[in-house]
PyMOL Python script that loads the backbone (N, CA, C, O; Angstrom):
from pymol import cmd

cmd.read_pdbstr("""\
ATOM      1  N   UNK A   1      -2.669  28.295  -3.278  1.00  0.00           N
ATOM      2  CA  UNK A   1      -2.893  27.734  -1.969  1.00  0.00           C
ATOM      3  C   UNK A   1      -2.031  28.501  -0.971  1.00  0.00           C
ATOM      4  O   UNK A   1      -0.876  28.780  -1.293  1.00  0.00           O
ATOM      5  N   UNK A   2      -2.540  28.880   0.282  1.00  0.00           N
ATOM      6  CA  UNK A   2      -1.618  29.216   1.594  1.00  0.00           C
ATOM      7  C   UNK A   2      -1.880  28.731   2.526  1.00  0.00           C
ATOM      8  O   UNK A   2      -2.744  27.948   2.921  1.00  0.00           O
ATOM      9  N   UNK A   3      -0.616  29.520   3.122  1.00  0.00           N
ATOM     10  CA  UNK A   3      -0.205  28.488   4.705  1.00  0.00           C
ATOM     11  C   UNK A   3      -1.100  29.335   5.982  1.00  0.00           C
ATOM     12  O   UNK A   3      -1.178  30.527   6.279  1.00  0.00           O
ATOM     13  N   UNK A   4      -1.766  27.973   6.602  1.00  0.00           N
ATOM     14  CA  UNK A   4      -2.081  29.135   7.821  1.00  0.00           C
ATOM     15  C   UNK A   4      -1.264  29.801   8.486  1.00  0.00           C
ATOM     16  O   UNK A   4      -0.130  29.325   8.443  1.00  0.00           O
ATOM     17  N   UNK A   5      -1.408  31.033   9.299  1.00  0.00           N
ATOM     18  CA  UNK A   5      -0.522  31.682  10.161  1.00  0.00           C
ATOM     19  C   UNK A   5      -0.072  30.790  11.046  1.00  0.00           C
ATOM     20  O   UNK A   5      -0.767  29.895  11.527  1.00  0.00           O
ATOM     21  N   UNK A   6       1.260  31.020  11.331  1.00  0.00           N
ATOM     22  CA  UNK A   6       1.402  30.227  12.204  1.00  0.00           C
ATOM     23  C   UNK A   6       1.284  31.337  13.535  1.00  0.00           C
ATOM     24  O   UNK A   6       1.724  32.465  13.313  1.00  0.00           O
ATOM     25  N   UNK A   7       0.665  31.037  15.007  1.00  0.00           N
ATOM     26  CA  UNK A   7       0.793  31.696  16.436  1.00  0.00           C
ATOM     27  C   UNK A   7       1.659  32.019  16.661  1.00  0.00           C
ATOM     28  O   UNK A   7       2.543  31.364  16.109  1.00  0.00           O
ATOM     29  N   UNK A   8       2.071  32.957  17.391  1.00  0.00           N
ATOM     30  CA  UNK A   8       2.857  33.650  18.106  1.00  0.00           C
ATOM     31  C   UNK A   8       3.767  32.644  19.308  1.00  0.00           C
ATOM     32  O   UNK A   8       3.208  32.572  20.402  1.00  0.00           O
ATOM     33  N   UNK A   9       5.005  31.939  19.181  1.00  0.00           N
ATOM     34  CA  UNK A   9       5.270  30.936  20.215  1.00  0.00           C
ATOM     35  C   UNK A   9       6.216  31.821  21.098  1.00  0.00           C
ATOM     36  O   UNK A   9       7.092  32.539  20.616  1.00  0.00           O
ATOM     37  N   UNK A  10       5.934  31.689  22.556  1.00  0.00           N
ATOM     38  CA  UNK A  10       6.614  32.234  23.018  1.00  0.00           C
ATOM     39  C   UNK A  10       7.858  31.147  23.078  1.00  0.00           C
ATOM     40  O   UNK A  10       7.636  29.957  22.854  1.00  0.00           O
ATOM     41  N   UNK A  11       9.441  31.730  23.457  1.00  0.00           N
ATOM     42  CA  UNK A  11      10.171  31.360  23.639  1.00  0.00           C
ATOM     43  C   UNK A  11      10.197  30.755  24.943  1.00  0.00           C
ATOM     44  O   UNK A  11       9.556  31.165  25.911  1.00  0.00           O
ATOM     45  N   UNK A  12      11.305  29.324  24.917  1.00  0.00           N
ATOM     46  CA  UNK A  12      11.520  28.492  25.980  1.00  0.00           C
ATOM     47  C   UNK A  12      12.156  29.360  27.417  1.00  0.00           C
ATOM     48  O   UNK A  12      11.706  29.684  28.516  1.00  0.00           O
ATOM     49  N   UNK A  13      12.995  29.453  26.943  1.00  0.00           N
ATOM     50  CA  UNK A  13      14.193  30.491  27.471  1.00  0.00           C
ATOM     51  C   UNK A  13      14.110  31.674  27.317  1.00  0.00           C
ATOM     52  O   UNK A  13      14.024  32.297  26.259  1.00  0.00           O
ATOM     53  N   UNK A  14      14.139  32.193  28.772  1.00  0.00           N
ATOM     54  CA  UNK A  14      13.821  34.177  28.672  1.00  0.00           C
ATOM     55  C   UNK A  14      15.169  34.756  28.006  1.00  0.00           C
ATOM     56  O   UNK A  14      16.247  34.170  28.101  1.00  0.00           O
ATOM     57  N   UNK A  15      15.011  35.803  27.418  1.00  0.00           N
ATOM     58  CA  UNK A  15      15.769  36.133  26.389  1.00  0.00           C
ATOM     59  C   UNK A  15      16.959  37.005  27.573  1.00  0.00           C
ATOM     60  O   UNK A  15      17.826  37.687  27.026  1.00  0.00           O
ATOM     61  N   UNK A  16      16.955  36.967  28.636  1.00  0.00           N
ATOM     62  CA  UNK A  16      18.168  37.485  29.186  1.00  0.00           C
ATOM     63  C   UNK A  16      18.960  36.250  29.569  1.00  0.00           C
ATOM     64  O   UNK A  16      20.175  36.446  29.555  1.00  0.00           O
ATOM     65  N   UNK A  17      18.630  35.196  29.861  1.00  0.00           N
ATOM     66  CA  UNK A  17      19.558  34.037  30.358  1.00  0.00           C
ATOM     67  C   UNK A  17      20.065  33.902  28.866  1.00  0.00           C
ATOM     68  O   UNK A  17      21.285  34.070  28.867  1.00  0.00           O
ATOM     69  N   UNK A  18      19.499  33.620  27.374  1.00  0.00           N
ATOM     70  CA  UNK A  18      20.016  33.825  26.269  1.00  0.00           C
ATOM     71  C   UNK A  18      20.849  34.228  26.086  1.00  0.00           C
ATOM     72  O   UNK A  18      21.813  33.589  25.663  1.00  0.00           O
ATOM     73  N   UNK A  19      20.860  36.098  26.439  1.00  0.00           N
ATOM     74  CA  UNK A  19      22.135  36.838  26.341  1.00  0.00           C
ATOM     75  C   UNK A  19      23.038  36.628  27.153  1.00  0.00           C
ATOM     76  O   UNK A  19      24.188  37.044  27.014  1.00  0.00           O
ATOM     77  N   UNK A  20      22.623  35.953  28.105  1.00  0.00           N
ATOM     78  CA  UNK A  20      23.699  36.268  29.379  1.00  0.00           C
ATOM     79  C   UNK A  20      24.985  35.049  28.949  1.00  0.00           C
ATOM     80  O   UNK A  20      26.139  35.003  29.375  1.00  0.00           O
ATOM     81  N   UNK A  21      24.262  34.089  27.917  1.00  0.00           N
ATOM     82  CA  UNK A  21      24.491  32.816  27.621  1.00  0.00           C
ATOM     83  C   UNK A  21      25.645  32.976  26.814  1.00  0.00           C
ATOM     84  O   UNK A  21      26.806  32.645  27.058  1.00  0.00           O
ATOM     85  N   UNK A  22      24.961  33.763  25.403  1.00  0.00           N
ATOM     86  CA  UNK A  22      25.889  34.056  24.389  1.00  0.00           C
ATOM     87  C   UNK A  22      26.859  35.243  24.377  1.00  0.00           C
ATOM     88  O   UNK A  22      27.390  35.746  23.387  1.00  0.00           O
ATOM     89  N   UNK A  23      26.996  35.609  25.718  1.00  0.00           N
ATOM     90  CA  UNK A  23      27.851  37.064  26.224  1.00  0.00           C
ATOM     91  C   UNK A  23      29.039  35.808  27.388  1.00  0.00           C
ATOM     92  O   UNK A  23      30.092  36.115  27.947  1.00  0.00           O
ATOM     93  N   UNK A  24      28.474  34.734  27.390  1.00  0.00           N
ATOM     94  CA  UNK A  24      29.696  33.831  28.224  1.00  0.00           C
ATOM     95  C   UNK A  24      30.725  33.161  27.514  1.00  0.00           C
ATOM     96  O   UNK A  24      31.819  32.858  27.991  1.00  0.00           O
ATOM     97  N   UNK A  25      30.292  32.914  26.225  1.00  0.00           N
ATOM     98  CA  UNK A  25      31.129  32.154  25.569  1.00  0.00           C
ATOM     99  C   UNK A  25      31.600  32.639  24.457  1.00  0.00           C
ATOM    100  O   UNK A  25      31.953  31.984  23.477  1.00  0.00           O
ATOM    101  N   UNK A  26      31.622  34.145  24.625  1.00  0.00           N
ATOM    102  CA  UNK A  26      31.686  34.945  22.976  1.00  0.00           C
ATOM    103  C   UNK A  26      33.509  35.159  23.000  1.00  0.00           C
ATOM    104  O   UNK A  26      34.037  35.841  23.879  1.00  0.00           O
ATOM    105  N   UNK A  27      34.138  34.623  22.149  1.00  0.00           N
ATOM    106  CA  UNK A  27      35.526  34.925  22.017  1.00  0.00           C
ATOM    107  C   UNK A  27      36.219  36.672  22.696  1.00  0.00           C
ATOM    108  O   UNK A  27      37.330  37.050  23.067  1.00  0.00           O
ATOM    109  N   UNK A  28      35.128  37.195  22.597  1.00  0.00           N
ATOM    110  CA  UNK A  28      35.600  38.582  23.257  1.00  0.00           C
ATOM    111  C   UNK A  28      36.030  38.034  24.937  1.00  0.00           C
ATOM    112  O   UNK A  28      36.890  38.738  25.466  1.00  0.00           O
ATOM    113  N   UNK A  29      35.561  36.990  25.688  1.00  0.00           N
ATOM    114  CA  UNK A  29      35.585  37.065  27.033  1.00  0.00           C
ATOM    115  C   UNK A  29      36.614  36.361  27.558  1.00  0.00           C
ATOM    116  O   UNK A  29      36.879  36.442  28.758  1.00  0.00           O
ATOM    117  N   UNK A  30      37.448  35.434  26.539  1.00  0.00           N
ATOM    118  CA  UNK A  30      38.396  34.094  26.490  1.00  0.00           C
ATOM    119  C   UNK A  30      39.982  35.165  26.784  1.00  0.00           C
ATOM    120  O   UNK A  30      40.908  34.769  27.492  1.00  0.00           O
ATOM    121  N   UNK A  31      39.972  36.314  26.174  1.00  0.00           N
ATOM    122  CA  UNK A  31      41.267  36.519  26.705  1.00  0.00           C
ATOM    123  C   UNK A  31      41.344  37.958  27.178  1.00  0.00           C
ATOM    124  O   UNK A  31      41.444  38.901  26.393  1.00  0.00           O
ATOM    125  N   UNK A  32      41.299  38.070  28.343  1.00  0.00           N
ATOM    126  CA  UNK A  32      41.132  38.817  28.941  1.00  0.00           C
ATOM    127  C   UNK A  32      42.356  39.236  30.131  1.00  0.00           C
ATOM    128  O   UNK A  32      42.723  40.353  30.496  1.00  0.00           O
ATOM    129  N   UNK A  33      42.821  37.848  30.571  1.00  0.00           N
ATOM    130  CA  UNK A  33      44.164  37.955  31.452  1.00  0.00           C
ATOM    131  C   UNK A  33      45.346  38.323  30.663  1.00  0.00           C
ATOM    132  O   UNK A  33      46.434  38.451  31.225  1.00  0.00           O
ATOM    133  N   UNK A  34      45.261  38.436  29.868  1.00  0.00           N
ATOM    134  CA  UNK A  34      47.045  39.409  29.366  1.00  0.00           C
ATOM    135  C   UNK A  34      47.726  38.097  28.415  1.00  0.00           C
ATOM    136  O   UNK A  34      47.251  37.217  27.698  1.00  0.00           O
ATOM    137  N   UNK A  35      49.454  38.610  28.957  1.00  0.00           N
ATOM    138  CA  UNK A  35      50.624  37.474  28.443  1.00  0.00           C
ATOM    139  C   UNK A  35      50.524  36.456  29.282  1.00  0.00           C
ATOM    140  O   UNK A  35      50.156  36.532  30.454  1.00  0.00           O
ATOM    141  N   UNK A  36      50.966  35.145  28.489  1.00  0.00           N
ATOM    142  CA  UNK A  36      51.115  33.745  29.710  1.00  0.00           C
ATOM    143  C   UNK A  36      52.097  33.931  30.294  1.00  0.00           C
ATOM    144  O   UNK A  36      53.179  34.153  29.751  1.00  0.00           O
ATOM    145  N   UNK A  37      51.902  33.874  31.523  1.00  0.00           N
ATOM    146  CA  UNK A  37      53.296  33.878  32.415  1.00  0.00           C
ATOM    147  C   UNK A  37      54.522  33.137  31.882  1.00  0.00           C
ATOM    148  O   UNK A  37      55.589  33.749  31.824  1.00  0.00           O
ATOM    149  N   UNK A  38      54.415  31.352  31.330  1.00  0.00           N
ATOM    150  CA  UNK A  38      55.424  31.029  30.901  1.00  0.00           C
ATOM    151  C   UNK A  38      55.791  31.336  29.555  1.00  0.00           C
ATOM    152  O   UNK A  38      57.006  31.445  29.719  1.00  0.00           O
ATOM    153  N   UNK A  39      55.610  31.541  28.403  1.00  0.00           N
ATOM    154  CA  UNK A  39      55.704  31.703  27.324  1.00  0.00           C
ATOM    155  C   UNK A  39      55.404  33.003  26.829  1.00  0.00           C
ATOM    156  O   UNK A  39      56.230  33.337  25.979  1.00  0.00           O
ATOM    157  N   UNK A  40      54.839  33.556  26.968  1.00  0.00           N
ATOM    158  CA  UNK A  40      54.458  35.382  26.617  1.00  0.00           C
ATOM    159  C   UNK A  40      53.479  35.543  25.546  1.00  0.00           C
ATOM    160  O   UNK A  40      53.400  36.559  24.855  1.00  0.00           O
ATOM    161  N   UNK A  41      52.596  34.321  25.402  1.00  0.00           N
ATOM    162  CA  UNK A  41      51.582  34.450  24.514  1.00  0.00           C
ATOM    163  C   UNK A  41      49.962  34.257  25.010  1.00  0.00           C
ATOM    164  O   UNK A  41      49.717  33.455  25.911  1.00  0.00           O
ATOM    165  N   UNK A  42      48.901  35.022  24.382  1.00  0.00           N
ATOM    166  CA  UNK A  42      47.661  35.160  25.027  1.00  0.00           C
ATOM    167  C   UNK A  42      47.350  34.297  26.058  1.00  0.00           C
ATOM    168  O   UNK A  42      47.315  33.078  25.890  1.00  0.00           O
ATOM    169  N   UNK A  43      47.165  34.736  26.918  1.00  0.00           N
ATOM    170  CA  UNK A  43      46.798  33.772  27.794  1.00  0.00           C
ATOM    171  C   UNK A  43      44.829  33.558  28.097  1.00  0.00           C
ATOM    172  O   UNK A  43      43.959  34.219  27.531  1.00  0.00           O
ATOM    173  N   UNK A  44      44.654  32.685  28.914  1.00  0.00           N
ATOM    174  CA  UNK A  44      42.676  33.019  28.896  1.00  0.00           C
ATOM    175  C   UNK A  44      42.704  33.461  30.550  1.00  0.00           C
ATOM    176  O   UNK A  44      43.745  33.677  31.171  1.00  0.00           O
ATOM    177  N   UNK A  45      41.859  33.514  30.900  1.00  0.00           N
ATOM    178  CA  UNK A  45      41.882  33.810  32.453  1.00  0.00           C
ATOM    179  C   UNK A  45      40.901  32.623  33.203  1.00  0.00           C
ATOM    180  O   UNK A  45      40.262  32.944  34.205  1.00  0.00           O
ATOM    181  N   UNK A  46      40.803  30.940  32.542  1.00  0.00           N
ATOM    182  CA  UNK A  46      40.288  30.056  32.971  1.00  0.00           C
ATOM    183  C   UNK A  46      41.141  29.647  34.574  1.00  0.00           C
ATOM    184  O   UNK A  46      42.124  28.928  34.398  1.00  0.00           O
ATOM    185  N   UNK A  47      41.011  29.824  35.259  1.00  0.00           N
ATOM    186  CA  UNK A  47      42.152  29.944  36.302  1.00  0.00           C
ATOM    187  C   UNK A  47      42.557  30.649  37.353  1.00  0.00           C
ATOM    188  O   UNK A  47      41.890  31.570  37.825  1.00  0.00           O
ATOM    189  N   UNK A  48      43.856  30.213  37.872  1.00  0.00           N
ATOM    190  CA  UNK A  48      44.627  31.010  39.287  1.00  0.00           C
ATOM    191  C   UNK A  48      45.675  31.935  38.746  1.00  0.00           C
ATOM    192  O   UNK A  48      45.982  33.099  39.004  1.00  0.00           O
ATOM    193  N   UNK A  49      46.210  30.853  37.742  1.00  0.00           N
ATOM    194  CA  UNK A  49      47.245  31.501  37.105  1.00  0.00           C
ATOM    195  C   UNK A  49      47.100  32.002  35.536  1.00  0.00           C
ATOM    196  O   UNK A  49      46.333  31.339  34.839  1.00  0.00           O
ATOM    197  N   UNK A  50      47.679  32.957  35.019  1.00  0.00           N
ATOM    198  CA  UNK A  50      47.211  33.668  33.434  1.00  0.00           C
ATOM    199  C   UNK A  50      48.513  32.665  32.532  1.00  0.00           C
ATOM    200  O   UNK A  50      49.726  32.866  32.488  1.00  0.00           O
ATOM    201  N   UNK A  51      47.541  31.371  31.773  1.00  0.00           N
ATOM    202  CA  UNK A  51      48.666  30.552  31.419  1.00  0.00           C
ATOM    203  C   UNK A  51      47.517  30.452  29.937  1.00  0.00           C
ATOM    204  O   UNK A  51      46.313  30.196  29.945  1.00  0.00           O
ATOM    205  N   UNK A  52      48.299  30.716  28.916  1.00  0.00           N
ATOM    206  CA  UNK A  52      48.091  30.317  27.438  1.00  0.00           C
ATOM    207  C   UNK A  52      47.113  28.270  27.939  1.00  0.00           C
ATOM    208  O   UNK A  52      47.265  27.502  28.890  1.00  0.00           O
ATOM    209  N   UNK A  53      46.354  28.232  26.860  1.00  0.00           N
ATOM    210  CA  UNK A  53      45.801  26.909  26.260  1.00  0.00           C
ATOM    211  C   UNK A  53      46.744  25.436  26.167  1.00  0.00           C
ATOM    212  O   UNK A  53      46.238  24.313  26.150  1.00  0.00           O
ATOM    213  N   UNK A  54      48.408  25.761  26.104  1.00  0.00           N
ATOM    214  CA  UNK A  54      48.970  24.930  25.292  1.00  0.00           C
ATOM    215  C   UNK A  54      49.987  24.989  26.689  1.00  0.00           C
ATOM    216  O   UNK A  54      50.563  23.928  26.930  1.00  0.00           O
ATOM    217  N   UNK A  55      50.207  25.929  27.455  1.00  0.00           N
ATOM    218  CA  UNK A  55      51.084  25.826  28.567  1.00  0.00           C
ATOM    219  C   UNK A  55      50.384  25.226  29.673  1.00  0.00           C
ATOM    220  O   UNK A  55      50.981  24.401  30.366  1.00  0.00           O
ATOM    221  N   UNK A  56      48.933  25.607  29.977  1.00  0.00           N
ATOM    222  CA  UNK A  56      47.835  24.969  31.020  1.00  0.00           C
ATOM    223  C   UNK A  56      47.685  23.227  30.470  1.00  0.00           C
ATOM    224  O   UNK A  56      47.331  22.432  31.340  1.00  0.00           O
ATOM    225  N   UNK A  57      47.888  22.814  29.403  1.00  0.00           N
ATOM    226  CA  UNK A  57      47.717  21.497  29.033  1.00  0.00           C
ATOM    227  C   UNK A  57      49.022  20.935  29.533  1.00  0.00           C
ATOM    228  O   UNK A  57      48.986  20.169  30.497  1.00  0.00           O
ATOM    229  N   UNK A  58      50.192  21.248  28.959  1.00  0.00           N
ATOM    230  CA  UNK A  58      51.392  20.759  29.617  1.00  0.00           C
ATOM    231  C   UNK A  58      51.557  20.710  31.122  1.00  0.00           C
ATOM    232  O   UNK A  58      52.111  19.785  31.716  1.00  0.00           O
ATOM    233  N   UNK A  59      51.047  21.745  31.668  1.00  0.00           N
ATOM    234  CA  UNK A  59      51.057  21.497  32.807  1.00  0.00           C
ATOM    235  C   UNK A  59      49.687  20.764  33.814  1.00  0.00           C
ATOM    236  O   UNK A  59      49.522  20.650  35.029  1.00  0.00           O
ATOM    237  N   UNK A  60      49.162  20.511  33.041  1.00  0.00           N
ATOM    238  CA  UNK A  60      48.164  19.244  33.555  1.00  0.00           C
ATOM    239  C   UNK A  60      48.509  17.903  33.251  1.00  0.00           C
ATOM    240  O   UNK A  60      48.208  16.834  33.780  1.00  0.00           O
ATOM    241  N   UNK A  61      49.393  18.286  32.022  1.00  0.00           N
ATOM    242  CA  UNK A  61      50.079  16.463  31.871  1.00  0.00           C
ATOM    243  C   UNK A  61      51.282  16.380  32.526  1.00  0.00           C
ATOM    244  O   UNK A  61      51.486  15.184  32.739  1.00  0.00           O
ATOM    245  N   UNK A  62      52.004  16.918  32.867  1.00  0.00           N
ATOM    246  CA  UNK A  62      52.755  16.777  33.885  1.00  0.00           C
ATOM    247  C   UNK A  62      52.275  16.607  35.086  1.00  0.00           C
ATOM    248  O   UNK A  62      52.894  15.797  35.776  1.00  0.00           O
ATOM    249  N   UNK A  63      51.349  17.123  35.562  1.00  0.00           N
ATOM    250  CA  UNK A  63      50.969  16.637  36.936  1.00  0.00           C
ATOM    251  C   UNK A  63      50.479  15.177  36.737  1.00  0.00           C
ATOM    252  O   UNK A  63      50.875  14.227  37.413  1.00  0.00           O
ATOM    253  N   UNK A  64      49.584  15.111  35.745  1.00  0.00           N
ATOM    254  CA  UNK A  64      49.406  13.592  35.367  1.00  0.00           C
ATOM    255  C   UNK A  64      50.736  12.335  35.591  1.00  0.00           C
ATOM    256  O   UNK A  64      50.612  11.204  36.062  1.00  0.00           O
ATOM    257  N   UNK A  65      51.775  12.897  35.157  1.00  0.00           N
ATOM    258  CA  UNK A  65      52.604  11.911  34.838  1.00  0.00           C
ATOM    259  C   UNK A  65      53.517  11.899  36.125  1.00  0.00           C
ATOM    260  O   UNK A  65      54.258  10.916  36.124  1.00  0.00           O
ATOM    261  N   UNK A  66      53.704  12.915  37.479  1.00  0.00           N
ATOM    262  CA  UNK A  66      54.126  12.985  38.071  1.00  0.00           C
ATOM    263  C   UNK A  66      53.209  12.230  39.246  1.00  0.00           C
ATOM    264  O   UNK A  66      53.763  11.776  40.247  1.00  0.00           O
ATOM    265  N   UNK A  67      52.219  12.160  39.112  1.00  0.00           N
ATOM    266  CA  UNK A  67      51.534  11.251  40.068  1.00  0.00           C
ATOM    267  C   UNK A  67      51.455   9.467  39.608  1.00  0.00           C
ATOM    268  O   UNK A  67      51.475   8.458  40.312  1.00  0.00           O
ATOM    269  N   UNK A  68      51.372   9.636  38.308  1.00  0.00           N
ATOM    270  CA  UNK A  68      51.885   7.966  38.136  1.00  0.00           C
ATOM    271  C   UNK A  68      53.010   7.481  38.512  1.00  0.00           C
ATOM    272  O   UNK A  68      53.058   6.359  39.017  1.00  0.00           O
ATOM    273  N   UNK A  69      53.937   8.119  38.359  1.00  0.00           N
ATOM    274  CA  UNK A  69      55.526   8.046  38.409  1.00  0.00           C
ATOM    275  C   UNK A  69      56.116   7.742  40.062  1.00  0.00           C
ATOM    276  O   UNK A  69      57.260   7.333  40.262  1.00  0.00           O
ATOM    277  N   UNK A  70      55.279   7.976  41.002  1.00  0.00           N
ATOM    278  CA  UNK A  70      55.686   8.581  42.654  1.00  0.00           C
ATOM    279  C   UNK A  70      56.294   7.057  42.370  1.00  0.00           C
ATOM    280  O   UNK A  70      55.837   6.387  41.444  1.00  0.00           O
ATOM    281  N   UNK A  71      57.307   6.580  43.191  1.00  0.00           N
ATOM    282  CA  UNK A  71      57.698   5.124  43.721  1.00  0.00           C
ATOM    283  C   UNK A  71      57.598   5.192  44.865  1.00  0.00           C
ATOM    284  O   UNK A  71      57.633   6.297  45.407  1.00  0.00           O
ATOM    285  N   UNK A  72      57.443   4.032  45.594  1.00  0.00           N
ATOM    286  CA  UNK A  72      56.699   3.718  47.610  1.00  0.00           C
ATOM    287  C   UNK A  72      58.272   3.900  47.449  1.00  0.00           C
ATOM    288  O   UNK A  72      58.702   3.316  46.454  1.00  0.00           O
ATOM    289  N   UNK A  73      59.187   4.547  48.166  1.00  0.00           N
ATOM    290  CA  UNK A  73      60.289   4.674  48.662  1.00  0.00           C
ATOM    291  C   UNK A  73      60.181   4.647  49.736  1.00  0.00           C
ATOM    292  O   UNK A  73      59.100   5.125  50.078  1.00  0.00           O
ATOM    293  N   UNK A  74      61.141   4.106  51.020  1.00  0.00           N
ATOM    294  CA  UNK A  74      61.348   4.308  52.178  1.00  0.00           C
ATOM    295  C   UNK A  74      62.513   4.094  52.785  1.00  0.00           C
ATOM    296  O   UNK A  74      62.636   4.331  53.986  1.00  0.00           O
TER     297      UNK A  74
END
""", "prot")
cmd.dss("prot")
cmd.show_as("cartoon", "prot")
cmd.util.cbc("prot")
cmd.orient("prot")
């Protein structure tokens, strides 16, 4: 017994938004800005500043915790 052929399907997605797709998120493109300014290890270039994964987190939780923290002083 066989299978009918199956047709020719064209694809959803044109094959350059594809590449353009899997050329955005390919580990080759993640580190590209150098040393982290604070620490001296890879940094990504998600950003203003060239700050490592683990130094950009600290310093988002610190801003976090520095805006809970304000007291109404006067």
């Amino acid at each position: 017994m066989r299978r009918k052929a199956q047709p020719g399907f064209e694809p959803v997605i044109p094959r350059e938004i594809l590449e353009q797709a899997k050329r955005s998120i390919s580990p080759d493109g993640l580190t590209k800005a150098g040393k982290c300014s604070v620490c001296g290890s890879e940094a990504t270039d998600a950003g203003s500043e060239p700050l490592c994964w683990v130094c950009r987190r600290l310093k988002i939780s610190a801003w976090h915790e520095s805006e809970q923290q304000m007291p109404a002083q006067e």
